[in-house]
N, C-alpha and C positions, 0 to 999 in steps of 0.2 A: 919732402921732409928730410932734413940733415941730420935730424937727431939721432942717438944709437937706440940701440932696443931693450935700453937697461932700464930695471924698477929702481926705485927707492922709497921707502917707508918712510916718510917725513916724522921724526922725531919720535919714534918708535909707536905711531900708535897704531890701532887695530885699524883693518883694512877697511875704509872709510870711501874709495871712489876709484873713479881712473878718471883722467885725464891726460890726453895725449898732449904732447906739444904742441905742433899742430895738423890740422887736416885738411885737405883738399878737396872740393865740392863734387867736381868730375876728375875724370882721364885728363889730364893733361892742364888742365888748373894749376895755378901756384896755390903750394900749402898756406894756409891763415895761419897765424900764432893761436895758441889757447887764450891769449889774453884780448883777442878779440871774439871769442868765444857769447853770442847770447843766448837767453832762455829757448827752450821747446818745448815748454810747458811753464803758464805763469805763476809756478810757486810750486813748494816741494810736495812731492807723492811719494805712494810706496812703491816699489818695483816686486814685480812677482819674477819666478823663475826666467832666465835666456833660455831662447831656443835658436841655436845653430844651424841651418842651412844653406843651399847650394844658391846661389842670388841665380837670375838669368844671366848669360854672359858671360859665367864664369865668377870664380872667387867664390866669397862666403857672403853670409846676410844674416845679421842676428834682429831676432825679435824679443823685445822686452816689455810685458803686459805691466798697464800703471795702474792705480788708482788715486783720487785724493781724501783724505782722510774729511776732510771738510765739506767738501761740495758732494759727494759720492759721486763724481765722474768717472770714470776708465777708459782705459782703452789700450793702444801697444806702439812703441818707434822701432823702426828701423834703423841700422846702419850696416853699409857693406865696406868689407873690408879694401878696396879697393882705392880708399882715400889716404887710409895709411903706407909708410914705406916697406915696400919687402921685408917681413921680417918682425915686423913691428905689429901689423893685424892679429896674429895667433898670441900674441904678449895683451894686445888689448884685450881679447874676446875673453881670455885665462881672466883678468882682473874685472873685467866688467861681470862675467859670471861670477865670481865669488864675491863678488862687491852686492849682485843683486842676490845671491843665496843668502849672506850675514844678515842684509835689508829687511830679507824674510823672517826670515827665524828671529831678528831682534825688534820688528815692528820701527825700526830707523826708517824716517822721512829721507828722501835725497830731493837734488836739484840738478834737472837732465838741461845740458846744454849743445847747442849743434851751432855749426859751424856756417855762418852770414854768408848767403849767395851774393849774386851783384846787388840785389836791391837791398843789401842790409839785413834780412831777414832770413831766420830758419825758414826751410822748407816745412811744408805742416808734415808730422809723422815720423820725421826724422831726426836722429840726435848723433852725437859724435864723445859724449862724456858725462859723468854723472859725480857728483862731488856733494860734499854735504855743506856745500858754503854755497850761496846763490851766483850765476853767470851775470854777466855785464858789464858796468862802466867797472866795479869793482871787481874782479873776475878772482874765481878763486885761489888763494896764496899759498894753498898746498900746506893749510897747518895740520890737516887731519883729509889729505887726499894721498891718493898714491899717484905719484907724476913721471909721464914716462919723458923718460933723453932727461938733459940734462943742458 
């Protein structure tokens, strides 16, 4: 990932997601763009609190408990910081935490998207971004996300 480690608030509004540039599947992958970014869950949920820990291997590993308000499904993704560039993991984890505390406290739906392995497809359990605009062919335009690099 080339991009720098800077936020920007898209058009002043309240902190609405993250979305990284892009992210890399494994070690030694080329990063994806965010604009090839798909679903890791088919339609938005609510996010409960991050939980922060140590991954195996090293690095970090954050856990984020879903639910859908529709179906009552639940459950929790992953992602380890190890996808992103130097520098850039501890800026996403900051915004994905307070992105899934606001989520809380305001009963705001999001739309958790991860990053296409070779088969085209999120890994099941795993995500890489969380926006309040849905991931795919349309991917989201950052009118009410927070988007990192530039």
């Amino acid at each position: 990932m080339l991009a720098s480690s800077s936020l920007s608030v898209v058009a002043g509004s309240a902190l609405a997601g993250g979305v990284p540039s892009s992210f890399a599947v494994s070690v030694g992958s080329a990063p994806v763009p965010s604009s090839r970014f798909r679903p890791a869950l088919p339609g938005a949920v609510l996010l409960g609190s991050p939980v922060v820990s140590a991954a195996s291997g090293g690095g970090a590993l954050v856990t984020v408990p879903w639910s859908c308000p529709v179906s009552g499904l639940s459950g929790s993704l992953r992602c380890r910081d190890s996808g992103f560039a130097p520098g850039e993991a501890s800026a996403f984890f900051s915004a994905l935490e307070s992105a899934a505390y606001a989520s809380a406290s305001s009963g705001a739906v999001w739309f958790v998207g991860g990053c296409p392995g070779r088969r085209g497809s999120v890994l099941s359990g795993w995500f890489c971004a969380v926006s309040s605009e849905p991931f795919g062919p349309s991917s989201p335009s950052g009118a009410s996300s927070v988007v990192f690099g530039g």
